[in-house]
C-alpha positions as CSV (number, residue, x, y, z in Angstrom):
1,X,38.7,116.8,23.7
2,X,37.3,114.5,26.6
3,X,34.8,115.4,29.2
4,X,37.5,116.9,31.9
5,X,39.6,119.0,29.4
6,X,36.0,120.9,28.5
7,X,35.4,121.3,31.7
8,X,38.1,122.3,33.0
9,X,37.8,124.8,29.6
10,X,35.1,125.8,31.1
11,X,36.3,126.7,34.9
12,X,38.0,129.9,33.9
13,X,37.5,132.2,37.0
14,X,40.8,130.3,39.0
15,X,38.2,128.0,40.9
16,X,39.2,124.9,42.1
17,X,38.0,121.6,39.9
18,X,35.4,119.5,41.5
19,X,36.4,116.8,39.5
20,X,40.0,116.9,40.8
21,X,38.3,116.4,44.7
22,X,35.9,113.4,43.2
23,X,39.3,112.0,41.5
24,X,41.0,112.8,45.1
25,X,38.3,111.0,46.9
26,X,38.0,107.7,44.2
27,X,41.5,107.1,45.1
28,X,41.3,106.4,48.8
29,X,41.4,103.3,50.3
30,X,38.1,102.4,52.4
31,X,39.1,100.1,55.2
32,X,36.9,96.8,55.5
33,X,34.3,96.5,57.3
34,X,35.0,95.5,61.3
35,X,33.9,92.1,62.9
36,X,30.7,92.1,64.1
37,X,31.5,92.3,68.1
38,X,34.3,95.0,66.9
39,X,31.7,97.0,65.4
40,X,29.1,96.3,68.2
41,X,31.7,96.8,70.8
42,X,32.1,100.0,69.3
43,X,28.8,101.3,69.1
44,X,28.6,100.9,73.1
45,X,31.4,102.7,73.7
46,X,31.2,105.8,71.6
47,X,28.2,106.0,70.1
48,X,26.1,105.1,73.0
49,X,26.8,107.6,75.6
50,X,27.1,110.2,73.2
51,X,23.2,109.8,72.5
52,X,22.3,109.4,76.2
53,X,23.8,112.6,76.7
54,X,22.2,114.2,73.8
55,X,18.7,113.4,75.5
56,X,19.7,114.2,78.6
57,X,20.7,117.8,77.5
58,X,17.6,117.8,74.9
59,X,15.4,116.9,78.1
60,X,17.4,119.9,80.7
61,X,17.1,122.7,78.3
62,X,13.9,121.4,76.2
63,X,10.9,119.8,78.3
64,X,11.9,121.0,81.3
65,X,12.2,125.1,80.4
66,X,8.8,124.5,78.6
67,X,7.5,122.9,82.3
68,X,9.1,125.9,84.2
69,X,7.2,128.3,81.6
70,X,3.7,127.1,81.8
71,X,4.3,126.3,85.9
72,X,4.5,129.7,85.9
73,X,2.0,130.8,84.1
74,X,-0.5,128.6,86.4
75,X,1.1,130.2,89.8
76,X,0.8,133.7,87.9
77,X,-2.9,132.9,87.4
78,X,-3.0,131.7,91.2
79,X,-1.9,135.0,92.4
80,X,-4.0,137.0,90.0
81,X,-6.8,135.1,91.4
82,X,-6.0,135.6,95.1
83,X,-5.3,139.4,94.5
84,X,-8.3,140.1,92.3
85,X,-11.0,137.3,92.8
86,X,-11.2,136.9,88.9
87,X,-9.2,134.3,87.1
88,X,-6.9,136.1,84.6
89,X,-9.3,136.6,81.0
90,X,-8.1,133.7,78.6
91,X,-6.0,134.6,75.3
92,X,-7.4,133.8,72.2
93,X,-5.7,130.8,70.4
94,X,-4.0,132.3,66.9
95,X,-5.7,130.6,63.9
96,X,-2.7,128.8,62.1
């Protein structure tokens, strides 16, 4: 008995085999690798944009919600202030 009959001996529930995938997969045929300018040529046309756009959005919905949040905080404090004469008490930072 070789390796794959016990194992497959041992896969009893109906499961698929993970060897037959790995066997699947070993059988492909990887295409070479492109040219240099291909490859490079490539890269600036798909992958670069791609990863502008992904800071761009990052930047939109990341630094500048956090720079609405704490701008309003400070103008919240600014009316507090001009209402009440006292600047608003501080919170106590949490101990991490």
């Amino acid at each position: 008995m070789n390796g794959r009959e016990h194992h497959a001996e041992a896969r009893d529930d109906g499961g698929e085999d993970p060897l037959d995938t790995l066997e699947q997969l070993a059988a492909i045929r990887v295409p070479p690798v492109p040219a240099a300018k291909t490859f490079t040529a490539g890269v600036r046309r798909k992958l670069l944009p791609r990863l502008l756009a992904l800071h761009v959005l990052e930047f939109a919905c990341g630094a500048t919600t956090w720079a609405l949040v704490h701008m309003a905080a400070a103008l919240s404090a600014a009316v507090q202030y001009t209402l009440t004469g006292r600047w608003p008490e501080r919170r106590r930072e949490r101990r991490r």
